[in-house]
NUTIVO-69540 format. One record per residue (C-alpha): residue number from 1; residue in one letter; x, y, z. Coordinates in pm, 1 decimal. Layout:
- NUM	A	X	Y	Z
...
***
This chain:
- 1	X	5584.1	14982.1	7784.6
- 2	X	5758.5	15194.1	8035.1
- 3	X	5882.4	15488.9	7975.5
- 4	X	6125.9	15729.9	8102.3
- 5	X	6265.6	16049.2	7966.9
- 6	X	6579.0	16128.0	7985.5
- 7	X	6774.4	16475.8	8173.9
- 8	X	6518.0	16779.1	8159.9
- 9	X	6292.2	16628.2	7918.1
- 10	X	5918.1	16544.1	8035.2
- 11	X	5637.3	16331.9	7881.8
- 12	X	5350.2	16533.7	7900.2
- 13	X	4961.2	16430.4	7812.8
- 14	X	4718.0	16675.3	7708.0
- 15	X	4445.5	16818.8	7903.5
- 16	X	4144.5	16844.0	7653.6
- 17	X	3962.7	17175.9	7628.7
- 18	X	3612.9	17251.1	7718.6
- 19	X	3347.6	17134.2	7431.9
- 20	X	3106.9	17422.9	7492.6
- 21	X	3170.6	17794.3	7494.4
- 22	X	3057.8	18022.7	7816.4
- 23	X	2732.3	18131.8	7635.9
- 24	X	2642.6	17705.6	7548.1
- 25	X	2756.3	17683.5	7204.1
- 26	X	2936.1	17365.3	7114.3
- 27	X	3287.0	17352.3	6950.3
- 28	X	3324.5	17095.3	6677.9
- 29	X	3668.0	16934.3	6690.4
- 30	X	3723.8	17109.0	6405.4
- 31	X	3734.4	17440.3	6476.7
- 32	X	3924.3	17355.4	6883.7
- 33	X	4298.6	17439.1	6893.8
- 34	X	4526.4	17210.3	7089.2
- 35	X	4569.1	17252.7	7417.3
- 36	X	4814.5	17427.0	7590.7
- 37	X	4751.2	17272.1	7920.1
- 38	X	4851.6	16870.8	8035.6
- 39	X	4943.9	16706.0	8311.3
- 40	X	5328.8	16586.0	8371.3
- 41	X	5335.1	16194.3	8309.3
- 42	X	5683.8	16080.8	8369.0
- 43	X	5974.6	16332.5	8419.8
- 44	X	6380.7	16275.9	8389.9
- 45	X	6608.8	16288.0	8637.5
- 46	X	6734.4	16709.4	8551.2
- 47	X	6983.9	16851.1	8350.4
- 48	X	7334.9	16885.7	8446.7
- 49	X	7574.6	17160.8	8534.0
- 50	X	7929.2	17196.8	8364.4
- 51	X	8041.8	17044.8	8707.4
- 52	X	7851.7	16775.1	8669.8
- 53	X	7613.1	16831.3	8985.2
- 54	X	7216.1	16789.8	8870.6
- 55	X	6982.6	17012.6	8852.8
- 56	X	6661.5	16870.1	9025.5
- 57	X	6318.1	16906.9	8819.2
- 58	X	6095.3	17190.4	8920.7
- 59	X	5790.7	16958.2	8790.4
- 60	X	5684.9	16652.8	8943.5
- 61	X	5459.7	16339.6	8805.1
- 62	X	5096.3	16480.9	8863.3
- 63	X	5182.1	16823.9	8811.6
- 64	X	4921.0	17019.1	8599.9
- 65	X	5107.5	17233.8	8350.1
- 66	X	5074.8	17536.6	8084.3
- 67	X	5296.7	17484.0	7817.6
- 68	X	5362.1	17694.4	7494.2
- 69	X	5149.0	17651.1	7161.3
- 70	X	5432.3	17473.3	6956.3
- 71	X	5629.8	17347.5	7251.6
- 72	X	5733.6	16957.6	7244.6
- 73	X	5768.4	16676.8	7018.1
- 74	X	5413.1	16456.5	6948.4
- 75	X	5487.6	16084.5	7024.7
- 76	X	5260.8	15818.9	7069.1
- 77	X	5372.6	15583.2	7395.6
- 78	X	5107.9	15294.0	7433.4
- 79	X	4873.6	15396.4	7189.6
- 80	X	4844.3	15739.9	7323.2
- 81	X	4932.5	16056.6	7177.2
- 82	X	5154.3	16246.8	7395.8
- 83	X	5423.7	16535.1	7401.3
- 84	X	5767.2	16497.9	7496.0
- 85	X	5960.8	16862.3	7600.0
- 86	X	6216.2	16979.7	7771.8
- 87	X	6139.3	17138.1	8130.9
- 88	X	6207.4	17490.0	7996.7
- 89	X	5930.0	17476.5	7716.7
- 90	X	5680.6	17453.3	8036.9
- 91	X	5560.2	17820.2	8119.4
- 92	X	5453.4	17743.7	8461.0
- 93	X	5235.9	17494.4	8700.0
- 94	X	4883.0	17528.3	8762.0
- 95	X	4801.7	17486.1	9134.8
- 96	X	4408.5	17400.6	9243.3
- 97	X	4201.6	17616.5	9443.1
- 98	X	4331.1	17627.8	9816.9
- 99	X	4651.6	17464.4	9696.4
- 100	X	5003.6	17680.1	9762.4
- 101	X	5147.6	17787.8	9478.6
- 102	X	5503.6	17570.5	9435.2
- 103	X	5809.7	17761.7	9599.9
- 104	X	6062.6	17811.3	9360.9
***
């Protein structure tokens, strides 16, 4: 199934954590919180202002993003659990090592 959201909303799938700690321990699924980090899956088009004229997305597919704790909706799309949110939920994007940082 194909799916698009719609306006500022963006499908978003989580990026799971790391399973051991610095020091070597290993962190049963029990005791890991949920990520706040994912990468951008599908995005809609941008919101509109009162005159109509869109607002382009500051996030693109592929982007890796930090998002907050109880940001989004859960859905499943495909058999997958992912998040839908709205672009403003998304607290910034993460750029790789020798990447530039997005100009916004």
């Amino acid at each position: 199934m194909a799916f698009k959201p719609l306006h500022d909303r963006v499908l978003v799938r989580r990026v799971e954590g790391e399973e051991k700690t610095k020091g070597g321990l290993i962190i049963p699924d029990t005791a890991k919180e949920k990520p706040a980090e994912g990468e951008v899956v599908a995005c809609g088009d941008g919101a509109r202002k009162d005159s109509g004229e869109l607002i382009p997305m500051a996030v693109n597919v592929g982007d890796r993003i930090l998002f907050g704790k109880w940001s989004g909706t859960e859905v499943t799309v495909d058999g997958e659990e992912m998040l839908i949110m709205k672009e403003s939920d998304i607290l910034g994007i993460i750029s790789s090592k020798g990447a530039s940082a997005k100009a916004a």
